[in-house]
N, C-alpha and C positions, 0 to 999 in steps of 0.2 A: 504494500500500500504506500510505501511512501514513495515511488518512483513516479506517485500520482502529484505527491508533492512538487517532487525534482521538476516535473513535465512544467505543475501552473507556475513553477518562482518565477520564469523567463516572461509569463506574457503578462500582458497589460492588462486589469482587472476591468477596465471599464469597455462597453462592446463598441465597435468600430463598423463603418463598412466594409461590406465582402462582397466578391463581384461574383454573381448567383453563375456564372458559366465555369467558374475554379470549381463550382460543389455539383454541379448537374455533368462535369465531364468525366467524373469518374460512374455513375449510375444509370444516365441520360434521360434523369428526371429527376426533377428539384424534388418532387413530395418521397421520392425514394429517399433521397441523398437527408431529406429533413427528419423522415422516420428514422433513418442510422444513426440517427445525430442524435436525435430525441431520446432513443433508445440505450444508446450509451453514454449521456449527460444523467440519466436516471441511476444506470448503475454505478456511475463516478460519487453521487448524490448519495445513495447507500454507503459506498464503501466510506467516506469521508464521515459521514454520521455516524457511521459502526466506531470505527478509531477515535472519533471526538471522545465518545462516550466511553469508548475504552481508557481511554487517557483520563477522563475526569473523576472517572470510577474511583482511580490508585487513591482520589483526595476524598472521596465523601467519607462523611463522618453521618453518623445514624444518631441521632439526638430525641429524647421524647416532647420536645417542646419545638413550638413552630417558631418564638421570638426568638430561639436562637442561631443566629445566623454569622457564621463564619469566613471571614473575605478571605483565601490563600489566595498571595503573587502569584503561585505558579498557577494557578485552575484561573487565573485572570488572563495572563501570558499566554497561555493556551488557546482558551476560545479568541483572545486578540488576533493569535497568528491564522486560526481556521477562518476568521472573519476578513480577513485580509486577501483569501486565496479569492482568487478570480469562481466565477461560476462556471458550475459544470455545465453548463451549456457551452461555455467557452473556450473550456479544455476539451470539450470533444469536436466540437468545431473544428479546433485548431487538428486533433489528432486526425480525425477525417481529411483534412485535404493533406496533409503530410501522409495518408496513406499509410497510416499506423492502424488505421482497424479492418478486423477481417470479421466480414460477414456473408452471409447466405440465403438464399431464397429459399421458401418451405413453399415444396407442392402440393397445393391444396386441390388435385386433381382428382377425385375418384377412383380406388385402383381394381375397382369391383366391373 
């Protein structure tokens, strides 16, 4: 999971224009090229919330009162840095037209 990290450090958190014929030349259709995109910005989406939650985990403290509430630096620094990463819509954008994801069509053909 963190090579998901290493991928978003380089790009720009904020979205930019793209020229829709870089993402339809590899599919030879945008709503193709948009469902891969969608599809793997979902599972970036996951894995990044699994890890968050793993990481915050190591700090919770289980208390029986609700005013008590605990600020740790490091469970600050944390969500700081995950708040910072660009959106998975972004990093998978970017992975798609750099041709970093492999996908496949499902025949939904009748084999009867």
């Amino acid at each position: 999971m963190s090579d998901i990290k290493a991928k978003a450090q380089g790009l720009e958190p904020s979205v930019g224009p793209r020229d829709v014929s870089v993402l339809v030349a590899q599919t030879g259709n945008v709503y193709e090229a948009l469902a891969i995109i969608a599809k793997r910005a979902r599972q970036l989406n996951t894995e990044l919330k699994y890890e968050l939650h793993q990481k915050l985990e190591e700090f919770a403290v289980s208390s029986d009162t609700i005013e008590e509430i605990n600020e740790n630096k490091e469970q600050i620094e944390i969500s700081k840095f995950y708040e910072k990463l660009p959106n998975p819509a972004l990093i998978a954008t970017e992975e798609f037209v750099r041709g970093e994801l492999v996908y496949q069509y499902v025949d939904r053909r009748n084999k009867n």
